[in-house]
N, C-alpha and C positions, 0 to 999 in steps of 0.2 A: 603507186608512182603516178605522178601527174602526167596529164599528156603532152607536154611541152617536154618533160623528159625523157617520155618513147619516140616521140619525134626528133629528137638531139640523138638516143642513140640507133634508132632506123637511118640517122642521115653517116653515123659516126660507120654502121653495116656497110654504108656505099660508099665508104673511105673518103667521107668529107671531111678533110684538113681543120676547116674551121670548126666542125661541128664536135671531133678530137682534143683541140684547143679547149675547148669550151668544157669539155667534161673535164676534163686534164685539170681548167683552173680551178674548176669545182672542187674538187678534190683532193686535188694534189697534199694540201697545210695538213688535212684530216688522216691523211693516208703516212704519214711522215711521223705524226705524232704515234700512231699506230708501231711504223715500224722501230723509230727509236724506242721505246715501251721493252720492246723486244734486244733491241741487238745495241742499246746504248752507244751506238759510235755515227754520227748523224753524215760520217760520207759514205757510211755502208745501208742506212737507214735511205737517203736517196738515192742510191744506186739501186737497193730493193724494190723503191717505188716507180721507180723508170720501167724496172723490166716487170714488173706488174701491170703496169701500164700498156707495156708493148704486149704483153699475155695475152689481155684481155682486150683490146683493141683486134688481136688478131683472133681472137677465140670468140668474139661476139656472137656466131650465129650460134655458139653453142645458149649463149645466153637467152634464159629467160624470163618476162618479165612477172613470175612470182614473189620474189624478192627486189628490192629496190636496187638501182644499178651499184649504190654505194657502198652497200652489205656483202653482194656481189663482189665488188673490188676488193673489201676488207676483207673478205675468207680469201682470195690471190694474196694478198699483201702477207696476212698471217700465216699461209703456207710458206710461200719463200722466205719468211723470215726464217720459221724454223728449218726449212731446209738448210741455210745457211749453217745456221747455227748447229743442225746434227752433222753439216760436213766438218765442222770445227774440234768435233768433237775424236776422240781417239777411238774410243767404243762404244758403240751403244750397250745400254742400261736395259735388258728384254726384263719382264716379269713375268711368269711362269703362271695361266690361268689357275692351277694349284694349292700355289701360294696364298693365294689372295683370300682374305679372311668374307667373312659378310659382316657386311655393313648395315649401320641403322637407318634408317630411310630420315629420318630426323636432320642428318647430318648440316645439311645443306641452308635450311633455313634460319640456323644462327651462325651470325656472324659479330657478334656482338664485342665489341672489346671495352677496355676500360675508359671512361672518362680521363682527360688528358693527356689521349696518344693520338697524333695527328696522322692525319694522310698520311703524310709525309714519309714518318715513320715507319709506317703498315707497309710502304710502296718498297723503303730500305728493305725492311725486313723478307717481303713478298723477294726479291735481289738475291739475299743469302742463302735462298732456300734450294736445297739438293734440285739440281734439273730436272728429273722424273716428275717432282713435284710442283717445282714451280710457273712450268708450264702449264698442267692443268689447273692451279691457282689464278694465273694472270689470264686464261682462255675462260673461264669460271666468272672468274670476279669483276676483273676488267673490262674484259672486253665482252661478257655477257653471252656467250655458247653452251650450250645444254649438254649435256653426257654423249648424246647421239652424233652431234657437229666435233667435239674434243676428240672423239674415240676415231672418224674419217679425218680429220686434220693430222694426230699423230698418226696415225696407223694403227693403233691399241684398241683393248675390245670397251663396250661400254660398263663392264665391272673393272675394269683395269681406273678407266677416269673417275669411278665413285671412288677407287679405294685410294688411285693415287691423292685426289680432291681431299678424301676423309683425314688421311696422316699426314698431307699438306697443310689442312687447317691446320691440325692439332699442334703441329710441328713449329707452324706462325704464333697460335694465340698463344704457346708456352714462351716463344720469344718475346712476344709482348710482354708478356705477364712479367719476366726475366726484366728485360727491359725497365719495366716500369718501377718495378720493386726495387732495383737495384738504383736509380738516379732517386726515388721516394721512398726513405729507409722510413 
């Protein structure tokens, strides 16, 4: 983090307005795309970013500058997104440490799909996918979190985000594959 930015947020600590402002504008466009991502409804998506905003403006001293303040803000944003969205929910979905099979460590480094399927599509697809899994797909893929950041963001262990991450893939690239097959007979 540059010094111009510990100094914006040591001035933002001693609740300068202006210095608030200024990270706010910084931010704000990046933090929005983040939460529609998430909650596709863009007046619930800036209402998320507002009270992320007022979070972490009030929680600053916990902040430290290990991480850049924007990282920072995006792990507040992608938590109250999902909070949102598990209060939306009727019941949550537990998975039973038990259950869960072992995984291949391989899992994660293909991602490979077929020529002729766009973003676009992947992003659809990534939409359709059971909650349980699509979460830790879009925390994964998207937005670029490790098993250890997924498993403190939902609350789940970190073999829960391998395993959900592994039949989340599989569950996508069979859509693809479907997908593809079916419009390219």
């Amino acid at each position: 983090m540059s010094s111009f930015q510990i100094h914006i947020v040591e001035k933002c600590k001693q609740n300068d307005r202006q210095a608030q402002m200024q990270l706010y504008n910084q931010y704000c466009n990046g933090m929005l795309v983040v939460a529609f991502r998430f909650v596709k409804d863009t007046m619930e998506a800036e209402d998320i970013v507002q009270e992320a905003f007022i979070r972490a403006f009030s929680k600053l001293d916990q902040y430290e500058a290990q991480v850049s303040f924007g990282a920072w803000l995006k792990r507040i944003v992608v938590n109250r997104c999902i909070d949102v969205l598990k209060s939306k929910r009727k019941r949550l979905i537990e998975l039973e440490e038990h259950h869960l099979s072992v995984i291949d460590t391989d899992y994660e480094s293909d991602w490979t799909i077929d020529d002729g399927i766009s973003i676009e599509n992947v992003k659809q697809e990534i939409e359709q996918l059971p909650e349980k899994y699509r979460y830790v797909v879009m925390l994964y893929l998207i937005e670029g979190y490790d098993h250890k950041e997924i498993s403190e963001i939902l609350n789940i262990s970190e073999v829960a985000s391998r395993t959900q991450l592994s039949r989340g893939k599989q569950k996508l690239l069979n859509k693809l594959k479907l997908q593809k097959n079916g419009t390219r007979s």
